[in-house]
BAKEZA-24264 format. One record per residue: y, x, z of N, C-alpha, C in turn. Coordinates in nm, 2 decimals, padded with zeros to 4 digits. Each point is the difference from the previous one (the first is absolute). Layout:
{pt {Y X Z} {Y X Z} {Y X Z}};
...
END
This chain:
{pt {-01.72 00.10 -00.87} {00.12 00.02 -00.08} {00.12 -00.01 00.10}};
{pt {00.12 00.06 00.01} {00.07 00.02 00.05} {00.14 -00.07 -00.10}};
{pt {00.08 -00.09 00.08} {00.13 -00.04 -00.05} {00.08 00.02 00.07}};
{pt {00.14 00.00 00.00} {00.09 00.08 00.00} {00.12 -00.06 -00.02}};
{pt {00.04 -00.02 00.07} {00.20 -00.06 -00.09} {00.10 00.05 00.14}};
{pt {00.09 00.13 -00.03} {00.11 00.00 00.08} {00.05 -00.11 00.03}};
{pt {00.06 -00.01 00.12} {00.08 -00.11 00.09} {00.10 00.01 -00.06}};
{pt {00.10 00.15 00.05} {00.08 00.05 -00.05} {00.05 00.08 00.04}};
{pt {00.12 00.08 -00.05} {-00.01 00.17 -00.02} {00.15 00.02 00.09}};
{pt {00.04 00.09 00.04} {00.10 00.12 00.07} {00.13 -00.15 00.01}};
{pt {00.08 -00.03 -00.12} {00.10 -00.01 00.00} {00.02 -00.20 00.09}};
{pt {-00.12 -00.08 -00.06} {-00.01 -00.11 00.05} {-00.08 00.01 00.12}};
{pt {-00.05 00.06 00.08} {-00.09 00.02 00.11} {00.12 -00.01 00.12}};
{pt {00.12 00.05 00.00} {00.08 -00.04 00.15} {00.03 -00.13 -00.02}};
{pt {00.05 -00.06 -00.12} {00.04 -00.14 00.05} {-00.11 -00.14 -00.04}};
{pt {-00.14 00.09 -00.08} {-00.10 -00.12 00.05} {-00.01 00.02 00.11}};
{pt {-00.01 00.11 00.11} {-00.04 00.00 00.14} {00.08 -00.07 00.08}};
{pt {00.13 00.01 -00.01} {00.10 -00.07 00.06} {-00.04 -00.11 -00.04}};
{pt {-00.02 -00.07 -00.07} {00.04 -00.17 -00.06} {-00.14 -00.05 -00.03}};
{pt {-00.12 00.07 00.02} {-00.13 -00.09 00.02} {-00.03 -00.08 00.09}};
{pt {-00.01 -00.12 -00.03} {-00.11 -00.07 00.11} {-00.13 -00.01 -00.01}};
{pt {-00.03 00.06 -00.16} {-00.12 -00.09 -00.04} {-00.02 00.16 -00.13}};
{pt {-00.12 00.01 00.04} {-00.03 00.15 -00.14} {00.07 00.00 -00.14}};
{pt {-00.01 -00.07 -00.03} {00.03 -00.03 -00.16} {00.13 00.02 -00.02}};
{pt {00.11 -00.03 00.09} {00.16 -00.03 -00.02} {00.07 00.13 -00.11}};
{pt {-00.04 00.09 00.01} {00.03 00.14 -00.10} {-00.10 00.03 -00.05}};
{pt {-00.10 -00.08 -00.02} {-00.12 00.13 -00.12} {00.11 -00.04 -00.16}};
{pt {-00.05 00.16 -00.02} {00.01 00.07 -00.14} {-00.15 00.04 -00.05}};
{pt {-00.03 -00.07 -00.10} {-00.14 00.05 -00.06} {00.05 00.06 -00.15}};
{pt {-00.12 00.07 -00.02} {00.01 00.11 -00.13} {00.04 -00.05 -00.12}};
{pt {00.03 -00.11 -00.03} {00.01 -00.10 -00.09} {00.12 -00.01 00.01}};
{pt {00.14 00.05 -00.12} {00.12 -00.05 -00.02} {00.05 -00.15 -00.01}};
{pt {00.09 -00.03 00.10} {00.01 -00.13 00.01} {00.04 -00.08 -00.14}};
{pt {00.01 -00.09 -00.04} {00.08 -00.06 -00.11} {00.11 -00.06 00.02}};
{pt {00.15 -00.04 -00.09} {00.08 -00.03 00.02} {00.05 -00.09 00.08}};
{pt {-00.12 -00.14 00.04} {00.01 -00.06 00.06} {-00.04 -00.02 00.11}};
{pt {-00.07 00.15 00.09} {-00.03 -00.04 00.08} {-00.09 00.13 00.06}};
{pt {-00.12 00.00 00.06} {-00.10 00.06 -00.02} {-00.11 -00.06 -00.06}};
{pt {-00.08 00.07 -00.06} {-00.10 00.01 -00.08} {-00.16 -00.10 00.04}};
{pt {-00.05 -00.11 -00.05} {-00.06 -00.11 00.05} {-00.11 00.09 00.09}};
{pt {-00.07 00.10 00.00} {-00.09 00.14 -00.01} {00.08 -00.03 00.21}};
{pt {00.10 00.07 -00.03} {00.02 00.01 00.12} {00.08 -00.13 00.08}};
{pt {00.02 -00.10 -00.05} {00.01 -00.09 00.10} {-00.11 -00.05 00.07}};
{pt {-00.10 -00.01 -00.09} {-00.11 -00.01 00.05} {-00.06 00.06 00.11}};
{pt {00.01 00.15 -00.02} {-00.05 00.12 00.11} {00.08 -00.04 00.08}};
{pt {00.14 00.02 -00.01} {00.13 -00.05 00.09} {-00.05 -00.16 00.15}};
{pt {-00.06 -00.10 -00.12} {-00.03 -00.12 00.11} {-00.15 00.00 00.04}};
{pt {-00.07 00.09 -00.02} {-00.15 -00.01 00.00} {-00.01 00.09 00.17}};
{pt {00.10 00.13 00.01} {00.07 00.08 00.08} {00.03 -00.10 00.12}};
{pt {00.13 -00.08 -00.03} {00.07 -00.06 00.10} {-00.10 -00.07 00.05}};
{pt {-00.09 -00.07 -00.04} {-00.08 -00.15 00.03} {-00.11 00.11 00.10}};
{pt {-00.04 00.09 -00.03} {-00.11 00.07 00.11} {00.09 00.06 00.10}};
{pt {00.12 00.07 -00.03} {00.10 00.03 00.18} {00.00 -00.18 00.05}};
{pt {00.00 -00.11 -00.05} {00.07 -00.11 00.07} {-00.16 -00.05 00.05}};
{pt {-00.14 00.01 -00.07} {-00.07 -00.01 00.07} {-00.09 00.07 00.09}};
{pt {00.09 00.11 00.06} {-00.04 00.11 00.10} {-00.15 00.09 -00.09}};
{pt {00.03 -00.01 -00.08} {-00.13 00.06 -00.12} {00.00 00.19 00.03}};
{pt {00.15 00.00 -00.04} {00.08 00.12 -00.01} {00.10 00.01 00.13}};
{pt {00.02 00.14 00.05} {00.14 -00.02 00.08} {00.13 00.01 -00.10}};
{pt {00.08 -00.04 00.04} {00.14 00.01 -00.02} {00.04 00.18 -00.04}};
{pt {00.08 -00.01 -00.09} {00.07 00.18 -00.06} {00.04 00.10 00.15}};
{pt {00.13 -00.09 00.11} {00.03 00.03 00.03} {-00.05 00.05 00.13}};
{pt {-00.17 -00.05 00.02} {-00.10 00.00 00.12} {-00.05 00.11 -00.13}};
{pt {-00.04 00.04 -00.07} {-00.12 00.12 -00.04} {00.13 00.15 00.00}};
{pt {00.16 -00.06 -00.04} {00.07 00.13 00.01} {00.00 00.06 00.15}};
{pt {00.00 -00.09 00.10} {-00.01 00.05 00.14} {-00.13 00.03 00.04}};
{pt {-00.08 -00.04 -00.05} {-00.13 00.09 00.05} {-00.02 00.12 -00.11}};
{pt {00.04 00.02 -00.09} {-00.02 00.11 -00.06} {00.07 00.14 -00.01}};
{pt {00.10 -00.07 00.05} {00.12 00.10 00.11} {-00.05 00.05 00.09}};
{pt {-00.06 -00.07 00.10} {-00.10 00.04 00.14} {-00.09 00.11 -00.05}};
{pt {-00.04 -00.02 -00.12} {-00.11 00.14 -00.01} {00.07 00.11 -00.05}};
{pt {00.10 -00.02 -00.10} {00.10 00.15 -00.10} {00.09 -00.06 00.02}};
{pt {00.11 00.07 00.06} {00.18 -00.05 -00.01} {00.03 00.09 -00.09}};
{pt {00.10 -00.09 -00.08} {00.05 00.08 -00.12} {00.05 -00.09 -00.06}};
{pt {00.03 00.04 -00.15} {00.06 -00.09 -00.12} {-00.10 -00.09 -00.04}};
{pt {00.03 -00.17 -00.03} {-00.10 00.00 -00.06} {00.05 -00.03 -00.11}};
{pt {-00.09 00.04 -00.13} {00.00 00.06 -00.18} {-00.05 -00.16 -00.07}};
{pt {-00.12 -00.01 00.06} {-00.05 -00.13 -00.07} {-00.16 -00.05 00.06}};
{pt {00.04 -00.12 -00.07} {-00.13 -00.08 00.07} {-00.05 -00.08 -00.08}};
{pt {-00.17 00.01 00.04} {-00.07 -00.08 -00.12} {-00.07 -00.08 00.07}};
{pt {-00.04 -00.11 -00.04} {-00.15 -00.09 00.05} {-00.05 -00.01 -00.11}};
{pt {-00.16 00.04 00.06} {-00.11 00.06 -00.09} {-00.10 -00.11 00.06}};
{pt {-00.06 00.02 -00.10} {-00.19 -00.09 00.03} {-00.12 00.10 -00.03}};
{pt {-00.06 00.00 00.12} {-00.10 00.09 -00.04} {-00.13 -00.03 00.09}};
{pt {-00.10 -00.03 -00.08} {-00.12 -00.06 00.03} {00.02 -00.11 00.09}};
{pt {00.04 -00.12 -00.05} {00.07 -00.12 00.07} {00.12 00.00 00.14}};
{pt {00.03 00.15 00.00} {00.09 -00.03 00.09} {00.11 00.03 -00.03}};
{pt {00.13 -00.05 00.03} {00.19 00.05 00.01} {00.01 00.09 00.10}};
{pt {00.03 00.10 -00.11} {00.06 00.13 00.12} {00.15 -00.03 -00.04}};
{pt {00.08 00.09 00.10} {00.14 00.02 -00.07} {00.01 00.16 00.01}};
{pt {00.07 00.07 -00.09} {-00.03 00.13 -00.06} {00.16 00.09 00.04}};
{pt {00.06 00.00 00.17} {00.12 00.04 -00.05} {00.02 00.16 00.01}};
{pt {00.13 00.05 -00.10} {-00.03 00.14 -00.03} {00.14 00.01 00.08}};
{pt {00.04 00.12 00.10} {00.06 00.02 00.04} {00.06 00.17 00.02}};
{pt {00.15 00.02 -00.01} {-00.03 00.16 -00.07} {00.05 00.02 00.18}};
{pt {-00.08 00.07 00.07} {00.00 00.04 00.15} {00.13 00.12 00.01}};
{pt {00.02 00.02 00.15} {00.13 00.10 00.04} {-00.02 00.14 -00.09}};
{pt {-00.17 00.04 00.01} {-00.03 00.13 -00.05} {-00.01 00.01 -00.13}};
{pt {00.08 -00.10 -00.09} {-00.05 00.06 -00.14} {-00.06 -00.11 -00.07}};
{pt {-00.13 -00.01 00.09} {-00.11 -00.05 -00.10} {00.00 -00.14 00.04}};
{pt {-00.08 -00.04 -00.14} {00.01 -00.18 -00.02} {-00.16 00.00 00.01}};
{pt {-00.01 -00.12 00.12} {-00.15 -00.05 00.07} {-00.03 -00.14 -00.07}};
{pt {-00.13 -00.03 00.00} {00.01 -00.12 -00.06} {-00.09 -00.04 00.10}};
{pt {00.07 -00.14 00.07} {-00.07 -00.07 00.12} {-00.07 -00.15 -00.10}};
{pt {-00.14 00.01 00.05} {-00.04 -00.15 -00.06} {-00.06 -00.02 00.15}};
{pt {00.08 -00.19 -00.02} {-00.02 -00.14 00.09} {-00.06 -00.07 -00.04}};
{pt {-00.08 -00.06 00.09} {-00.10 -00.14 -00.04} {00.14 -00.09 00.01}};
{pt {-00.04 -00.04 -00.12} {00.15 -00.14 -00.02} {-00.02 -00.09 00.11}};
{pt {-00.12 -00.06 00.03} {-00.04 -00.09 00.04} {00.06 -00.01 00.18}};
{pt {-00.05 00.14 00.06} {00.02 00.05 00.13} {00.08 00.09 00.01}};
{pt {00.05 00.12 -00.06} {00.08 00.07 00.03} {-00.05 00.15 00.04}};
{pt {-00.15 -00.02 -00.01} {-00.11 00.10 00.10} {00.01 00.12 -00.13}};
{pt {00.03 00.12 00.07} {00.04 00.12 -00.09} {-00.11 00.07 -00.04}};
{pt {-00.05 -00.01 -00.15} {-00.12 00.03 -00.08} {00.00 00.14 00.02}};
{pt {00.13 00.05 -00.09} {-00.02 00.16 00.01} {00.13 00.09 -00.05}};
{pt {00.03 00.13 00.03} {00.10 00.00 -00.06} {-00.02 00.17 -00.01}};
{pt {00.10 -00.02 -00.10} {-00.09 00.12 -00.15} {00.17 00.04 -00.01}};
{pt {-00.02 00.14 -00.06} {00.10 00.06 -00.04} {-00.03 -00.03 -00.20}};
{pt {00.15 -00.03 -00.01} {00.01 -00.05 -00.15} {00.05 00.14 -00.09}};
END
């Protein structure tokens, strides 16, 4: 089974890049926040996130956006971390110079480039 929760999308992606130390600091998950806050759903994802970049589990946002750059330069659209058959990939979709949007998946863990697929 495969899960899934955007990080986050187009408009918050320059200034969580700029202002992350740590993955979590801008995730947006599919779940509307509530007035007070965000939504318990994703705090959780939110500190469950942070606690695996602080224990070297996961790399850091700003280490998977530079290696996923190294393989497609381009825009990047959005990004997910997925689980699939016990492992964290990260899923980022990037629309390239020519047009088309690539989708690069990273071993969260290492950074070692799985595969990358035209989306």
């Amino acid at each position: 089974m495969t899960h899934s929760a955007p990080l986050f999308r187009r408009p918050a992606l320059i200034a969580a890049a700029a202002s992350l130390s740590l993955l979590a600091a801008g995730v947006a998950f599919a779940d509307a926040p509530g007035k007070n806050g965000p939504a318990p759903r994703q705090e959780r994802e939110a500190s469950a996130i942070r606690g695996a970049v602080e224990r070297g589990e996961i790399l850091p946002l700003p280490r998977i956006l530079a290696i996923a750059q190294q393989h497609v330069a381009g825009e990047v659209l959005k990004i997910e971390l997925e689980q699939e058959h016990g492992r964290l990939a990260y899923e980022v979709k990037i629309l390239a110079a020519n047009g088309r949007v690539r989708e690069v998946k990273l071993d969260a863990r290492s950074g070692a480039l799985i595969e990358i697929e035209d989306d």
